[in-house]
C-alpha positions as CSV (number, residue, x, y, z in Angstrom):
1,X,117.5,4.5,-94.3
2,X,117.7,0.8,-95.3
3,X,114.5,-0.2,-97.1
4,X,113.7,-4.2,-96.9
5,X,111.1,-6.3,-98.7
6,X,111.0,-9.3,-100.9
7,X,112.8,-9.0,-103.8
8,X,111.4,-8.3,-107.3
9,X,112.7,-9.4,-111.4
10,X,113.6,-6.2,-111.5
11,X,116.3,-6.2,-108.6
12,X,117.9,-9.5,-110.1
13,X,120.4,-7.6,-112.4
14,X,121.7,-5.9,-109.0
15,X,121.7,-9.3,-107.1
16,X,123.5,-10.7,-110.0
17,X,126.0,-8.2,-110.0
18,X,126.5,-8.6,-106.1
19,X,126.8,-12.3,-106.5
20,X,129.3,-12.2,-109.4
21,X,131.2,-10.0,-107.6
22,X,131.7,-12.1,-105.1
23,X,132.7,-15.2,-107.4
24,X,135.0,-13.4,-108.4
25,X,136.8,-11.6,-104.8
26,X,135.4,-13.6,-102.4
27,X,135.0,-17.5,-100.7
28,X,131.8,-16.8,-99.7
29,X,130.4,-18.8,-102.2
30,X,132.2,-21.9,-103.8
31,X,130.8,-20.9,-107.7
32,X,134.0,-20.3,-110.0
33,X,132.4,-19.2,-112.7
34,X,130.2,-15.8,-113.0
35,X,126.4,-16.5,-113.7
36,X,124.3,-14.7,-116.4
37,X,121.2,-13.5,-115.8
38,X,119.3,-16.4,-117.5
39,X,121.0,-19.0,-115.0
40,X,120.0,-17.0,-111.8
41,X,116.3,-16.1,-113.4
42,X,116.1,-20.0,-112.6
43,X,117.8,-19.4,-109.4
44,X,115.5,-16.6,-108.6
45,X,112.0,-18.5,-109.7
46,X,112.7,-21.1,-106.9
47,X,112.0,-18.7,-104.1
48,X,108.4,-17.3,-102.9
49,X,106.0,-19.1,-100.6
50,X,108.1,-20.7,-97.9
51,X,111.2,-19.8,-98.9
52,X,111.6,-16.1,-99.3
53,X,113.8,-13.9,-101.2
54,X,114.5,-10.0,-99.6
55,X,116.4,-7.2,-100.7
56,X,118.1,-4.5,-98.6
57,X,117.8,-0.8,-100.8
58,X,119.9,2.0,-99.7
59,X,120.3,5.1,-101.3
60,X,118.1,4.1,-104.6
61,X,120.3,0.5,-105.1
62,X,120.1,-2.8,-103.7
63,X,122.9,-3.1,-101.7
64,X,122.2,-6.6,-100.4
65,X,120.2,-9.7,-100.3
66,X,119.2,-12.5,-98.3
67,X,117.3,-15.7,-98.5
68,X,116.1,-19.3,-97.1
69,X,116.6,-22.3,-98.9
70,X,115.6,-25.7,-98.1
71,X,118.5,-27.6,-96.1
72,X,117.8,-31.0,-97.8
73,X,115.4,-32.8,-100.2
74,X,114.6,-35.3,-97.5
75,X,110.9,-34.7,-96.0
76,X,112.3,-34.6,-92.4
77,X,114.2,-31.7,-93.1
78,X,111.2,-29.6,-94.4
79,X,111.3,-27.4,-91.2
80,X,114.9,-26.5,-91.1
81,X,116.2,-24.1,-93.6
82,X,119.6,-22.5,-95.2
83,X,120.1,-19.0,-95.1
84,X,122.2,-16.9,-97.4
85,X,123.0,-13.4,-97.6
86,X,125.3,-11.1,-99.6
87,X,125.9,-7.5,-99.3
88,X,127.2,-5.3,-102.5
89,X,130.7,-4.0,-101.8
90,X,129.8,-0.8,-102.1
91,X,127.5,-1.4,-99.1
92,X,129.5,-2.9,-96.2
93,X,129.8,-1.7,-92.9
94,X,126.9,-0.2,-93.2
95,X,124.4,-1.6,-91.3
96,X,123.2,-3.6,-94.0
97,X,124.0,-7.5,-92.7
98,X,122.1,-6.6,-89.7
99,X,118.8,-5.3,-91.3
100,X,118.8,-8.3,-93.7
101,X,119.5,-10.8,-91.3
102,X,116.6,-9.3,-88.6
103,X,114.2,-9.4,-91.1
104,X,114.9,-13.1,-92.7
105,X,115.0,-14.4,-89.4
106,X,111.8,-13.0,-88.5
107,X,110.8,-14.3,-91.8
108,X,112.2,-17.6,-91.0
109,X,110.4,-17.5,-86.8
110,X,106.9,-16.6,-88.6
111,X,107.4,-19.2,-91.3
112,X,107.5,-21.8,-88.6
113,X,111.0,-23.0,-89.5
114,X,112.7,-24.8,-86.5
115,X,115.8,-24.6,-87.6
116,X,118.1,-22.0,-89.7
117,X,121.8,-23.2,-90.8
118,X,124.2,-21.1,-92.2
119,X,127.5,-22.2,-93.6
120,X,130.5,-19.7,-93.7
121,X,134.0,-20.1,-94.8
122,X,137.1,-20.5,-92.5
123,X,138.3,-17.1,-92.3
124,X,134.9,-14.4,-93.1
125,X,134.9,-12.9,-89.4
126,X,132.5,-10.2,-90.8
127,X,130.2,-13.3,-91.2
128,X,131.1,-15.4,-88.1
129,X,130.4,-11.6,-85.9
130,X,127.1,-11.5,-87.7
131,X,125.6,-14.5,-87.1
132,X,126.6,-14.7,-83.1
133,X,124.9,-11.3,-82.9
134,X,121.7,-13.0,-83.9
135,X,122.1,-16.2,-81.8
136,X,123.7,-18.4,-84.0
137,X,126.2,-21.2,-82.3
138,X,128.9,-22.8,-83.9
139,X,127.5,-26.6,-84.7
140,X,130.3,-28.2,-86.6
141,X,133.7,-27.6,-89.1
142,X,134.3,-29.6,-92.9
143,X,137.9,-29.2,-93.4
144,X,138.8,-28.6,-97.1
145,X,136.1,-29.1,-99.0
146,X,136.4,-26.2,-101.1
147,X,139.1,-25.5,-103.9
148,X,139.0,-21.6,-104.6
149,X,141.8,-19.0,-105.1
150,X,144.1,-22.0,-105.1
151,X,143.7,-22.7,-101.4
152,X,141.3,-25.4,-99.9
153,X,138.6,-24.0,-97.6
154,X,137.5,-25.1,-94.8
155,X,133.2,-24.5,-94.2
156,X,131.7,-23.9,-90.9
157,X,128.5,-24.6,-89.6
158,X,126.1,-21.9,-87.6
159,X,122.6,-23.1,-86.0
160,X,119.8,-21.0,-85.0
161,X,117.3,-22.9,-83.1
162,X,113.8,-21.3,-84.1
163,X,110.1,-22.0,-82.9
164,X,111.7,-24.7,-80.0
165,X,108.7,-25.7,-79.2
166,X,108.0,-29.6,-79.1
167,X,105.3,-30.0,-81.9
168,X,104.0,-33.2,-84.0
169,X,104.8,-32.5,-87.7
């Protein structure tokens, strides 16, 4: 059974290790480079509060991760937010996108957030499938912007419209 809850110092040598590996097989992030644990200890101290940080353990490992970032510095964007997630390779198909994206959504709904974006590159179905499951709509395409694995990549944009409600503030 899929365990979730907000992740812990302890998990970021696993979340490290799923995010290198996917520097390093995947477009689904735009880092060439693999990080070291001191770079994504800053990464990691820049979640809590209002933007949280959840791990997905299966079997004794953390076999994924997901979290909300801000969307923009501006103070107009402070209620819309960007979600990422990342699941080990050892771990897909396996139910695992699902249970992290239910509960940072939830996260995301009872956080007040009015707005979730995700962005996903041209060609990661897995992740398009995903996020219509949850709701998401396709709100816009940046062709090429990307330079990875000696192709350009194109970056689509997925909206989630959250807490619709018409409020001041």
């Amino acid at each position: 059974m899929v365990n979730i809850r907000e992740a812990l110092l302890r998990d970021l040598p696993a979340i490290l290790d799923i995010y290198n590996d996917a520097i390093k097989t995947l477009t689904a992030t735009f880092d060439l480079e693999e990080q070291t644990l001191e770079e994504r200890k800053v990464w990691f101290e820049k979640y809590g509060a209002g933007y949280p940080l959840i791990v997905a353990k299966l079997d004794g490992k953390v076999a994924g991760y997901s979290c909300l970032s801000p969307f923009r510095d501006k103070a107009a964007y402070s209620r819309t937010v960007e979600l990422s997630l990342y699941i080990s390779s050892e771990f897909r198909g396996q139910g695992i996108g699902n249970a992290l994206m239910g509960d940072i959504l939830k996260r995301a709904a009872d956080l007040g957030y009015h707005t979730v974006i995700s962005s996903i590159t041209g060609g990661n179905e897995a992740s398009v499938k995903l996020h219509k499951k949850f709701g998401f709509e396709f709100a816009g395409n940046f062709k090429e912007v990307g330079y990875k694995f000696n192709e350009w990549q194109d970056v689509h944009f997925y909206q989630l419209m959250l807490n619709t409600e018409k409020t001041k503030g």
